[in-house]
N, C-alpha and C positions, 0 to 999 in steps of 0.2 A: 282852116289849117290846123287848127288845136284840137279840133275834132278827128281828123285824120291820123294826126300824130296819136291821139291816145287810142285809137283803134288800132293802130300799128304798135305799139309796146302794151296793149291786151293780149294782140294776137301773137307778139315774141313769147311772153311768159304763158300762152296758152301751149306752145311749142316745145317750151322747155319743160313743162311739166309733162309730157307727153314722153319724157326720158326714161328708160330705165336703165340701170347700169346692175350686171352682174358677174359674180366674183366665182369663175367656174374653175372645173379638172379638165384639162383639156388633152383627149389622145389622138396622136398622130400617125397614122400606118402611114407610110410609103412603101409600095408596092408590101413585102412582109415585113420590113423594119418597123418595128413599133417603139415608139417614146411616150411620154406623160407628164403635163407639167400642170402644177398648179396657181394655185391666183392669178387667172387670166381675166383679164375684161372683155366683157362683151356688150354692149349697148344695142338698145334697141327703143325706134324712134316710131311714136305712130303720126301718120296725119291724113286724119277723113279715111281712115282704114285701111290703109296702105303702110305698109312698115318696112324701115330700114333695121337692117343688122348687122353690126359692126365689128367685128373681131380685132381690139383697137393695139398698134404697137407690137403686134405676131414677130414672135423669137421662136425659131424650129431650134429647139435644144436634143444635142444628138450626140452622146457619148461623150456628155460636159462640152461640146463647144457647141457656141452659141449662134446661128445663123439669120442675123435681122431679117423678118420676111415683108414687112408693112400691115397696113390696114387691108383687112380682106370686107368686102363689104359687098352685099346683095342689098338692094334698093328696088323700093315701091311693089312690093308683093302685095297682094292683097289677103289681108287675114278674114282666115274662117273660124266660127266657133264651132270646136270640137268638144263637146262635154265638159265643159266649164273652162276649159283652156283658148286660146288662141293658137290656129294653126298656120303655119306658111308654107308653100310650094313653091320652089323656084327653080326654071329648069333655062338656062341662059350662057351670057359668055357678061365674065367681069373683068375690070382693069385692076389690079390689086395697087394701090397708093401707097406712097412714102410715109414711115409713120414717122413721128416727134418725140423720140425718146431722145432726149441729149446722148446718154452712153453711146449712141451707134450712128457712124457718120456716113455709114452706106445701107441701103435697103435693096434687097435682090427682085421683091418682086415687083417692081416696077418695069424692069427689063424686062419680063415676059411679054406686054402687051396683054391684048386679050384674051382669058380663058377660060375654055368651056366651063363650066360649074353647076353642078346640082345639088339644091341646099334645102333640107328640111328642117322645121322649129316648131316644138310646142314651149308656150309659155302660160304663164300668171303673172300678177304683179311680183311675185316672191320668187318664183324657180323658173330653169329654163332647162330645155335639153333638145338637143338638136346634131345635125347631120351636115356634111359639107363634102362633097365627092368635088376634086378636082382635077380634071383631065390635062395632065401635060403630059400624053404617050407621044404628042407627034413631035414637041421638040426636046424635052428631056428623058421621053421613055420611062414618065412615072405617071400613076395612079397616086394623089395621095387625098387618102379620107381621114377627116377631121372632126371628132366628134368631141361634141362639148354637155356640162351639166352642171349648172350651177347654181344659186340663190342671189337675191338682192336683199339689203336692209328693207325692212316691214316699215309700215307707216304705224303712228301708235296708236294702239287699240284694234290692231286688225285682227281679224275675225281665222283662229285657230290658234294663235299666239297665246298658246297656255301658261310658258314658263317667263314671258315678258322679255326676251332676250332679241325683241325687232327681229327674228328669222322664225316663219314657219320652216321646221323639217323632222327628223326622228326626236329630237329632244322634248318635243311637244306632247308627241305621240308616248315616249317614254312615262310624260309625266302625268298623261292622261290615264294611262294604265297603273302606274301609281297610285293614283286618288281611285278609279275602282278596285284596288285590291286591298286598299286601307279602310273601303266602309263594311 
């Protein structure tokens, strides 16, 4: 039994470390309305090469008010490497879930049920950017596409992290071009 238990809290903390969480620009067209909002989370969960992606707590923010949407979430895609990235296709129907933000005591897209959804993802451990076509023509007569792009905290010492600042992105690149223009 003490054997099993510690295979079972191996395989929790193998789980968890399997997490990414990052901190994107998220834009929103519905049908031409476009929005943009920033510090959005987005999690992303692998296991045995299958990954979940999580759009956690969605607020459609739209001319200052605020429209709680939930967790929009595609599950068990199987990732491809694409030139040093991981890639996902998802072409499916999802149930979007109540999110957990205390501020907001209703979530709308729960009420939809299930909906069609087409979601594309490239990642690394540091950045993501990725695509979300959502089909409700047939009962609200919207398209709406959700594209996201963001970074996660770097682990320390990882490999580009020029300026020590835990995020590969232009700042690295900035400072790299720095040091060759200073020898």
């Amino acid at each position: 039994m003490k054997k099993f238990l510690s295979v079972m809290a191996a395989a929790c903390c193998a789980m968890a470390l399997n997490a990414t969480i990052y901190t994107c620009h998220v834009k929103v067209t519905i049908n031409s309305t476009v929005t943009e909002q920033e510090e959005v989370q987005v999690e992303v969960n692998e296991n045995n090469g299958a990954y979940d992606l999580d759009l956690k707590n969605f607020v459609l923010i739209s001319e200052g008010v605020a429209m709680p949407v939930g967790n929009v979430t595609v599950t068990g895609v199987e990732g491809v490497d694409e030139h040093g990235f991981t890639k996902l296709n998802f072409n499916g129907t999802i149930n979007i879930t109540e999110g957990n933000d205390p501020q907001y005591d209703f979530w709308m897209g729960p009420m939809l049920g299930p909906v069609p959804t087409v979601a594309t993802a490239r990642f690394i451990d540091t950045a993501i950017s990725g695509d979300l076509f959502i089909d409700l023509s047939s009962t609200m007569n919207q398209i709406i596409s959700v594209s996201i792009f963001g970074v996660a905290p770097a682990s320390e010492g990882l490999e580009g992290d020029v300026n020590k600042d835990s995020e590969v992105n232009i700042a690295d690149v900035n400072r790299v071009v720095d040091i060759i223009l200073s020898k």
